[in-house]
Structure formats: C-alpha cells, structure tokens
The first five atom37 places (N, CA, C, CB, O) and aatype in JSON, in Angstrom:
{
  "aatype": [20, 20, 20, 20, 20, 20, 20, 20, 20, 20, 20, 20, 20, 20, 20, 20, 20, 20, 20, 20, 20, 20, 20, 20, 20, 20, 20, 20, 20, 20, 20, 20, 20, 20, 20, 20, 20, 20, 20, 20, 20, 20, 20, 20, 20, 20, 20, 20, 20, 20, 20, 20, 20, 20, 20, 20, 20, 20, 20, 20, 20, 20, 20, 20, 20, 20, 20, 20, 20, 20, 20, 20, 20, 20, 20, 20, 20, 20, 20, 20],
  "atom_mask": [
    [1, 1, 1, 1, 1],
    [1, 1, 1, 1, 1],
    [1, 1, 1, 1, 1],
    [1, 1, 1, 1, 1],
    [1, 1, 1, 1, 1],
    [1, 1, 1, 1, 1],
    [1, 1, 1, 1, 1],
    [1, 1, 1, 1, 1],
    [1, 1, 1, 1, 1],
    [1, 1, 1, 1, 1],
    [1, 1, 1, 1, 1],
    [1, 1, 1, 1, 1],
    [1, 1, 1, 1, 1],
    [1, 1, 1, 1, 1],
    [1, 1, 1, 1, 1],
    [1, 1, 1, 1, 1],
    [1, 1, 1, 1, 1],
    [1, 1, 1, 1, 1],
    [1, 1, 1, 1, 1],
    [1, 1, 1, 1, 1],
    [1, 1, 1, 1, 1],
    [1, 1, 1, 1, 1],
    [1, 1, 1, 1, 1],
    [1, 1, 1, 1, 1],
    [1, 1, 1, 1, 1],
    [1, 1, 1, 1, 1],
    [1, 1, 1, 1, 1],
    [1, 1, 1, 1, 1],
    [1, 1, 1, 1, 1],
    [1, 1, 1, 1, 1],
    [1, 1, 1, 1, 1],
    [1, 1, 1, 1, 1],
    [1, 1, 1, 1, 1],
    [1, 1, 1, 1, 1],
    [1, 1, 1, 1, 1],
    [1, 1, 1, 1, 1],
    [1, 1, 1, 1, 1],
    [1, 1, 1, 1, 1],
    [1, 1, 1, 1, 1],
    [1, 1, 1, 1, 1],
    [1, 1, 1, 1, 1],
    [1, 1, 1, 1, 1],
    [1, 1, 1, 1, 1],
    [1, 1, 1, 1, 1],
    [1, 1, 1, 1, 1],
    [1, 1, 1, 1, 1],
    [1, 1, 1, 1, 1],
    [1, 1, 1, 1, 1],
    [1, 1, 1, 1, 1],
    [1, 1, 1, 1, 1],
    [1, 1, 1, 1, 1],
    [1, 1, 1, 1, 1],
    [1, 1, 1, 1, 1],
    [1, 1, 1, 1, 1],
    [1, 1, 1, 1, 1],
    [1, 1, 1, 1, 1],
    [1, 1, 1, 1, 1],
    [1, 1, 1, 1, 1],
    [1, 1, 1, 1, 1],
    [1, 1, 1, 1, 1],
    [1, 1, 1, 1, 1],
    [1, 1, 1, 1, 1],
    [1, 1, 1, 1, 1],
    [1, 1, 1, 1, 1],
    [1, 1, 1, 1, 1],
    [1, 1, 1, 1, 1],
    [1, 1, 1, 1, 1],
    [1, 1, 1, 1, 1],
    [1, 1, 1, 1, 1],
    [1, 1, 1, 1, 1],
    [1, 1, 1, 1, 1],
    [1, 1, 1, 1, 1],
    [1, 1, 1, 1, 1],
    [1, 1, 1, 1, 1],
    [1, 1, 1, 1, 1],
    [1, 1, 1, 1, 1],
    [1, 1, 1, 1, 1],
    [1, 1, 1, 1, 1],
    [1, 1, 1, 1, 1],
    [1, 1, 1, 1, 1]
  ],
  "atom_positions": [
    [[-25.45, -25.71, -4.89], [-25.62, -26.08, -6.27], [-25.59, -24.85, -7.17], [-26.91, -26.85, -6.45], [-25.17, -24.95, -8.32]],
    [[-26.13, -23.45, -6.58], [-26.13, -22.66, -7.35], [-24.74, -21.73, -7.95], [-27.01, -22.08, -6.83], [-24.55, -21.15, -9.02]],
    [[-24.03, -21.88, -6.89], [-22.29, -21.7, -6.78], [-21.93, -22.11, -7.92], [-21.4, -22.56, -5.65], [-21.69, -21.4, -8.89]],
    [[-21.87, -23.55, -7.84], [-21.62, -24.18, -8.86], [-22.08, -23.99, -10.11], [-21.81, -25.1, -8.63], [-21.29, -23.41, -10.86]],
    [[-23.12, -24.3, -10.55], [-24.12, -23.41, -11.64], [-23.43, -22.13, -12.19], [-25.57, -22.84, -10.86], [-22.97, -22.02, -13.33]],
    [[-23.43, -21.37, -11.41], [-22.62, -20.14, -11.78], [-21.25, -20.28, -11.99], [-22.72, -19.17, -10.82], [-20.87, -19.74, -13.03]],
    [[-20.68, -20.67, -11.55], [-19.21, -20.66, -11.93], [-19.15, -21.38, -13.27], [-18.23, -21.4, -10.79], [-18.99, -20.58, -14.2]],
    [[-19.23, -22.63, -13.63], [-19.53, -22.95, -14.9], [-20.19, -21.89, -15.76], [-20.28, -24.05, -14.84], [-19.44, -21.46, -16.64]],
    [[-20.96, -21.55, -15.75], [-21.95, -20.83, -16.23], [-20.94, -19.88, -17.04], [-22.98, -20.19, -15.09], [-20.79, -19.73, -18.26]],
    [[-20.24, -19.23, -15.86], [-18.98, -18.07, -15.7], [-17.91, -18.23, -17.05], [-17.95, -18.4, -14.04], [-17.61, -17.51, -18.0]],
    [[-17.43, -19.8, -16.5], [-16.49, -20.24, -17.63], [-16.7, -20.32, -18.95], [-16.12, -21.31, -17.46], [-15.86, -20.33, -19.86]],
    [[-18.33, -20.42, -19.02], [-18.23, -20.43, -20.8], [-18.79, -19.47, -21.28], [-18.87, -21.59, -21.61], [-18.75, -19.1, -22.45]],
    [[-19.46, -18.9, -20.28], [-19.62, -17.54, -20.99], [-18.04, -16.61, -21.32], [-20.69, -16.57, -19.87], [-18.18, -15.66, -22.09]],
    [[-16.77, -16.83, -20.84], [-15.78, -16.17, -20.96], [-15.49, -16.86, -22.05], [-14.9, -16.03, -19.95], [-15.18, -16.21, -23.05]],
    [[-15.54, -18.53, -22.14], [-15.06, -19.18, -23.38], [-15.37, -18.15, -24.56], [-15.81, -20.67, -23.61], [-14.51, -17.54, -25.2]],
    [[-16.91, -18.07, -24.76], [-17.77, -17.84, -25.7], [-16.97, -16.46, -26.04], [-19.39, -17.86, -25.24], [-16.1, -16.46, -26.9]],
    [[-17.19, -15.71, -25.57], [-16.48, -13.94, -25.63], [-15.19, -13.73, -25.91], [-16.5, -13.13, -24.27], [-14.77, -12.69, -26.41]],
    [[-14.48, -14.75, -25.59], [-13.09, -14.73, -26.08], [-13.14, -15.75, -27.41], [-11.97, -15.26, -24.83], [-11.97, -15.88, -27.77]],
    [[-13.67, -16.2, -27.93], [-13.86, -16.9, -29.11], [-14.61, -16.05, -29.88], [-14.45, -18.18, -28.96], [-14.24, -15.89, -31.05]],
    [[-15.66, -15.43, -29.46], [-15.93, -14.14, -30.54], [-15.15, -12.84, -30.95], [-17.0, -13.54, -30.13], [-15.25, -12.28, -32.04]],
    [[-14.44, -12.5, -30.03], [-13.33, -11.52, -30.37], [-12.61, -11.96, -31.04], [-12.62, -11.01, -29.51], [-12.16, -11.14, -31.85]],
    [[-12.1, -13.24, -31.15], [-11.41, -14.03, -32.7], [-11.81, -13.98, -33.91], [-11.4, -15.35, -32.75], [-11.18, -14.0, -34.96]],
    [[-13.05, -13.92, -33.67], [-14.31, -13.82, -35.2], [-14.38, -12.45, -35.59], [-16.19, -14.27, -34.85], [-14.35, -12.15, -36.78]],
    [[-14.49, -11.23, -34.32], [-15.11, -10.35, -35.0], [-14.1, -9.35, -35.47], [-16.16, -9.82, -34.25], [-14.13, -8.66, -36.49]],
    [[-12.84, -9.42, -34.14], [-11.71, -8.84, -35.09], [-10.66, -9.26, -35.91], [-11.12, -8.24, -34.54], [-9.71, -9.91, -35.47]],
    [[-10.79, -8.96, -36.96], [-10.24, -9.98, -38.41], [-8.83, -9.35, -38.91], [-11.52, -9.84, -40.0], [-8.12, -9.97, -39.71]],
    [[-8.45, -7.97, -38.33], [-6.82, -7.97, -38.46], [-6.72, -7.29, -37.31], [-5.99, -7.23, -39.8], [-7.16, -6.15, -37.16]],
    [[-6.01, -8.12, -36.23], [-5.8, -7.15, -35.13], [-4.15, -6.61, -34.57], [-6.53, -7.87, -33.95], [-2.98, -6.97, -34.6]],
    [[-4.92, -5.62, -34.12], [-3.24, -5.16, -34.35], [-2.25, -5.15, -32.95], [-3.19, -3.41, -34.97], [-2.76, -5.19, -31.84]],
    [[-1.12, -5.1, -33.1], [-0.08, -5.03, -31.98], [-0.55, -4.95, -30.61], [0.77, -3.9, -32.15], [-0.36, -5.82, -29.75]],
    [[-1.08, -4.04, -30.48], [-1.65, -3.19, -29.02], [-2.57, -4.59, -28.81], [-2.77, -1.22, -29.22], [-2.16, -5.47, -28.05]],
    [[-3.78, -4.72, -29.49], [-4.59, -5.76, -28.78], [-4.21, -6.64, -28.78], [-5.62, -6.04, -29.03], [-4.63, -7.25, -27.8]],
    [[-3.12, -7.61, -29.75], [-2.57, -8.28, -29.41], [-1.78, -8.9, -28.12], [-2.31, -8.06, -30.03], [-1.84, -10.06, -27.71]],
    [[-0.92, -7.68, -27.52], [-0.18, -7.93, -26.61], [-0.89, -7.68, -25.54], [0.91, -7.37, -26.67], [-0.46, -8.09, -24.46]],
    [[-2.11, -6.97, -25.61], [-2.95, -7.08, -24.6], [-3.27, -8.09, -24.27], [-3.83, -6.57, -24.67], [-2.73, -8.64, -23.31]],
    [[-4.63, -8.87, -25.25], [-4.71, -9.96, -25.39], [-3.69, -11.19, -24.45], [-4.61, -9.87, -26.68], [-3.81, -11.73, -23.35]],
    [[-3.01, -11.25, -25.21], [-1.85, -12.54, -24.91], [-1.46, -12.18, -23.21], [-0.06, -12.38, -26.2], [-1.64, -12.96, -22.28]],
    [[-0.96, -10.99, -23.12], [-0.49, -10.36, -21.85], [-1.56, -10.85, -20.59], [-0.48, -8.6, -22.07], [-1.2, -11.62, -19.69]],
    [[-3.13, -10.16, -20.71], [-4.1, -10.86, -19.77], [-4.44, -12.7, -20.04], [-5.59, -9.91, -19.97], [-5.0, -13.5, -19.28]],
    [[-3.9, -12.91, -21.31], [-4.36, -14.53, -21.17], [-3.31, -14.92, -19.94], [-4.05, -15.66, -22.85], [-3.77, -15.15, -18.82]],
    [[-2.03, -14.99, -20.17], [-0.88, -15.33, -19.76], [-0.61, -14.96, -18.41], [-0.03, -14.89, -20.57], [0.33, -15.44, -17.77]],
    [[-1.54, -13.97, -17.89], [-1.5, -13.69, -16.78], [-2.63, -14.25, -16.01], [-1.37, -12.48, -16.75], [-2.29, -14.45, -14.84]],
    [[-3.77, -14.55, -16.25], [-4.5, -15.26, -15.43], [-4.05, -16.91, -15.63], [-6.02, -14.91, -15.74], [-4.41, -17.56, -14.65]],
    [[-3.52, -17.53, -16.42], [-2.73, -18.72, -16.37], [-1.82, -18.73, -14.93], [-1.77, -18.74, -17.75], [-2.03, -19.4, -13.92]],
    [[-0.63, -17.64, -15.23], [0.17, -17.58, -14.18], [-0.71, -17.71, -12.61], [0.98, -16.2, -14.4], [-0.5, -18.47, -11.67]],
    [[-1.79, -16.61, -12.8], [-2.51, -16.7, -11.56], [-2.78, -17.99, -10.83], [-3.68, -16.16, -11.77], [-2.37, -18.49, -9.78]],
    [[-3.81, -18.42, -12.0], [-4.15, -19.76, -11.42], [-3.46, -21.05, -10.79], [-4.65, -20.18, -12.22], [-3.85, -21.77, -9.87]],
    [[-2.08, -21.11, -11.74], [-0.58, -21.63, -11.33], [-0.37, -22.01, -9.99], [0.48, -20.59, -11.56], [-0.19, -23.01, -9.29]],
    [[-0.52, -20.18, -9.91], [0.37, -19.87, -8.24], [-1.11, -20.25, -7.08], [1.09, -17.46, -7.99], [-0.98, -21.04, -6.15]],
    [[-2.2, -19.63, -7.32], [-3.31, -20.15, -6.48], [-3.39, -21.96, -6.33], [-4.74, -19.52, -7.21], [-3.36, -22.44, -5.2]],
    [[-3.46, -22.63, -7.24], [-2.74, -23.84, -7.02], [-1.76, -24.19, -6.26], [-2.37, -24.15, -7.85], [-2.22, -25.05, -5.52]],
    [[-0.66, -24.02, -6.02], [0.36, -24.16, -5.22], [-0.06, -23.57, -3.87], [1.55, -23.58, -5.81], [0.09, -24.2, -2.83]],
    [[-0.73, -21.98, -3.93], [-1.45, -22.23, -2.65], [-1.51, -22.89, -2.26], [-2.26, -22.12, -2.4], [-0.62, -23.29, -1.51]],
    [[-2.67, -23.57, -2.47], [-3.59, -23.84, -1.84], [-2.79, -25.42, -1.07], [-5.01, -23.84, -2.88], [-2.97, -25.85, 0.07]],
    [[-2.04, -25.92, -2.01], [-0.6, -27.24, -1.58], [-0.02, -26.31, -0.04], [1.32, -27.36, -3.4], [-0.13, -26.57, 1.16]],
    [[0.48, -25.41, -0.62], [1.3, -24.57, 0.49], [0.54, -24.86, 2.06], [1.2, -22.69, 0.04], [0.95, -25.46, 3.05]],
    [[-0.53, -24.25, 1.82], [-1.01, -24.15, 3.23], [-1.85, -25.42, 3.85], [-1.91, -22.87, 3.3], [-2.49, -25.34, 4.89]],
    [[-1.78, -26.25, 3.3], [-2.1, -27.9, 3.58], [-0.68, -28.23, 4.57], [-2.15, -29.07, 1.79], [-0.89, -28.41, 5.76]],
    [[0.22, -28.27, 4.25], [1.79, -28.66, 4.4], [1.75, -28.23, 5.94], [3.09, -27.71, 3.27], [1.42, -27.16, 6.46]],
    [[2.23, -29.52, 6.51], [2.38, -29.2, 8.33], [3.27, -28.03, 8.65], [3.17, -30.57, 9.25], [4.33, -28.02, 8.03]],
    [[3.09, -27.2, 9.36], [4.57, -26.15, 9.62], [4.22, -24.77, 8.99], [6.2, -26.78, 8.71], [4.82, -23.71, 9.14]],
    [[3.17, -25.02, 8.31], [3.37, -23.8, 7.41], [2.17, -22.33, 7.58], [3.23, -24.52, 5.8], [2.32, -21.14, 7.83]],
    [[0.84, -23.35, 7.23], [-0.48, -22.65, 7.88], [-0.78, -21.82, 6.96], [-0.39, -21.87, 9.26], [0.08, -21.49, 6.15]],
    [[-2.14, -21.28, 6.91], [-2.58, -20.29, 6.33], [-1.77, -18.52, 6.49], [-3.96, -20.44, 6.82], [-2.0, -17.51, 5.83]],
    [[-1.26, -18.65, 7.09], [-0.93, -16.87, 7.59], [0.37, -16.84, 6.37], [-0.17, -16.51, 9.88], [0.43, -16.28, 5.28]],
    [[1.43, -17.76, 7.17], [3.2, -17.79, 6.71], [2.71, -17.96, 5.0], [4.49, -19.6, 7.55], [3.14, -17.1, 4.23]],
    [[1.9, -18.96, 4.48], [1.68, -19.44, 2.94], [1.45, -17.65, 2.69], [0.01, -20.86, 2.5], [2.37, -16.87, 2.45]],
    [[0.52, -17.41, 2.76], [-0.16, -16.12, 2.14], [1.07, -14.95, 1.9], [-1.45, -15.49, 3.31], [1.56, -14.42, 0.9]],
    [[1.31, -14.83, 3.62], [2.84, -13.82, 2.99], [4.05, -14.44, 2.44], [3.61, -12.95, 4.19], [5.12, -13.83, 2.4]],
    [[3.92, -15.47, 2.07], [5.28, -15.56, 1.54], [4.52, -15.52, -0.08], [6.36, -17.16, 2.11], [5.27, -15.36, -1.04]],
    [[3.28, -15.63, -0.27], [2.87, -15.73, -1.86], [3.13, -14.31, -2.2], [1.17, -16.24, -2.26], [3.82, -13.92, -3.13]],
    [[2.48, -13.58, -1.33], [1.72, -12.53, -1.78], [3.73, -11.55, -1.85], [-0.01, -11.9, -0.32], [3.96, -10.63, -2.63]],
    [[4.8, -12.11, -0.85], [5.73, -11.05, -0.79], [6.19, -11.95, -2.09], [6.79, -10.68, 0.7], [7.06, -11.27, -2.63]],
    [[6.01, -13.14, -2.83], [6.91, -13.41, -4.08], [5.95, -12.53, -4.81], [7.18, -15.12, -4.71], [6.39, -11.65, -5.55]],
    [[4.81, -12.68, -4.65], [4.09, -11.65, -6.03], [5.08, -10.24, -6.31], [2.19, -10.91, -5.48], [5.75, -9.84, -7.26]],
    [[4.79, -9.81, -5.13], [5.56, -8.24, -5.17], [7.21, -8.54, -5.68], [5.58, -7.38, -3.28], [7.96, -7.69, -6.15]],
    [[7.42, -9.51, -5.52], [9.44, -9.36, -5.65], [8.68, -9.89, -7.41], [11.2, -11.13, -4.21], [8.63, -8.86, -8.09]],
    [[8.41, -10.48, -7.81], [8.1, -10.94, -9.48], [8.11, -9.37, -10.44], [6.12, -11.87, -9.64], [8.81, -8.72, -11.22]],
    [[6.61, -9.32, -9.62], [6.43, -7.54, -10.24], [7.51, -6.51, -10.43], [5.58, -6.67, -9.25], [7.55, -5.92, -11.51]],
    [[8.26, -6.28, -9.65], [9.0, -5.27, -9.34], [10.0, -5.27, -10.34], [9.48, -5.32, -8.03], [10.89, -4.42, -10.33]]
  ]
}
C-alpha cells in the first residue's frame, strides 16, 4: 500500500512543480523552453516504449532477455 501511496504521491507532486514553473517564470526564454518541451517529450516517448515492453515480453517466443535487447539495441540505433 505504501508503494502505491508513494508513487501517486510522486505524480502530483511533479504535477504541482511543473505547473509552478508556468506561474513563476513569466517570459521564458528559448533555452528553457526547448529544455522544457525536450524532457517533457522525452519521458512521454519513454513511457510509450516501456509500454510496449512490457506487451513485448508477454508474447510467446519472445521472453524477457530477446524483448530487452532488442529495446534497449532500438534505443541505441534512435539515439545515434
């Protein structure tokens, strides 16, 4: 229960902090911007692909080992 507790907990405390950085900086410029947007857009993507994980290695044939390297070698071919 406490897992749980916390993880919620987790989520809105990030809500909250990223909704105050809206408030408190009132012209923001380029750099934090694309920061900004850059880490939103990237933990989206994250979550995406951890999703499909987690499909991946359910799937008969496939297993925990083969899913992981084939995520983890698309991560690296994306990046590059």
């Amino acid at each position: 229960m406490w897992i749980a507790f916390l993880l919620v907990a987790g989520a809105g405390l990030s809500t909250t902090i990223g909704s105050l950085l809206g408030l408190v900086v009132k012209k923001p410029g380029p750099r934090f911007m694309s920061f900004t947007l850059g880490f939103s857009a990237g933990i989206l993507i994250l979550t995406a692909f951890v999703e499909l994980l987690g499909k991946a290695i359910q799937i008969e044939g496939v297993g925990f080992f083969w899913a992981n390297v084939a995520f983890f070698w698309g991560w690296q071919v994306i990046s590059s």
